[in-house]
C-alpha positions in Angstrom: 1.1 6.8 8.9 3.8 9.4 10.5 7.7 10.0 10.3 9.2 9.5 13.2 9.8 12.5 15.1 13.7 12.4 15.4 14.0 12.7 11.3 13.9 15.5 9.3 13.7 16.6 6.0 16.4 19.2 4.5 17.1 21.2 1.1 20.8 21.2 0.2 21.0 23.1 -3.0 18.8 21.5 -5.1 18.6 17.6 -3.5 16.4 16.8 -0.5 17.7 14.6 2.4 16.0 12.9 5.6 18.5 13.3 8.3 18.2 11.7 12.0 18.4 13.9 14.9 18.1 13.0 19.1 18.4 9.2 19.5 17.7 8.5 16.2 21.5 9.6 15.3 22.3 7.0 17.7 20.5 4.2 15.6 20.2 5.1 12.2 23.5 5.8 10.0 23.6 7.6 6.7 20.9 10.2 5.1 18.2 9.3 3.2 18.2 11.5 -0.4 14.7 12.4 -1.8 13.7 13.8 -5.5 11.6 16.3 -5.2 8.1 14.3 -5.1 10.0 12.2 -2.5 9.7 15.5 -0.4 6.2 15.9 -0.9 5.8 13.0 0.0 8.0 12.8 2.9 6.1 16.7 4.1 2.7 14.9 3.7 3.9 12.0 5.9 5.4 14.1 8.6 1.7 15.6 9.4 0.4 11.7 10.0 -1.4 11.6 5.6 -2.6 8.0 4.5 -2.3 6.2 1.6 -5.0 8.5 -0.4 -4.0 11.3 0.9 -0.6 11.0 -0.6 -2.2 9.6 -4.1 -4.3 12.5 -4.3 -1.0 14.6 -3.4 0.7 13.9 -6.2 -2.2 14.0 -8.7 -2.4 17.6 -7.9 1.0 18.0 -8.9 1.6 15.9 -11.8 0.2 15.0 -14.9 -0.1 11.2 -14.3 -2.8 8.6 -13.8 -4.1 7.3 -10.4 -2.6 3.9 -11.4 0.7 5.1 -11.5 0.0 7.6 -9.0 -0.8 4.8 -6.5 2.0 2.5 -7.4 4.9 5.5 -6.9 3.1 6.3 -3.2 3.2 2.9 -2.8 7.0 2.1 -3.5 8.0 5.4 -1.7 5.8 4.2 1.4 7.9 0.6 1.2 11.6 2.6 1.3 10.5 4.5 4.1 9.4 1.3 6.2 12.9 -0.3 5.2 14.5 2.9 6.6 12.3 2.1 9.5 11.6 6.2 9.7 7.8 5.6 10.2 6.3 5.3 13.7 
């Protein structure tokens, strides 16, 4: 999986945001906004990371299980289809 090219990911003070640039400002209206494991998620995804990859992202950040690991990578993976931001 990758993020389309034409989006990118910005720090404003202490909120992240996906904003569209090229033709994608064309199609796409609004920002997305991202917590911070959002963003590490979203960095991941820009370099083309899989399912697993992402798990085992946030397991080397955070204290939680691979369950809920899995299920929060999941979710974040489903809101970034609807924003139809992945090639």
């Amino acid at each position: 999986m990758k993020i389309k090219e034409d989006f990118l990911l910005r720090k404003i003070s202490d909120a992240y945001v996906v904003v569209p640039v090229g033709s994608a400002v064309v199609d796409f209206s609004g920002l997305v906004n991202l917590n911070e494991s959002g963003a590490i998620l979203f960095k991941k995804l820009q370099k083309g990371a899989e399912e697993d990859d992402l798990v085992e992202e946030l397991l080397n950040e955070y204290d939680v299980s691979e369950e809920i690991a899995r299920a929060d990578v999941r979710k974040f993976i489903e809101k970034v289809k609807e924003a139809d931001i992945l090639e």
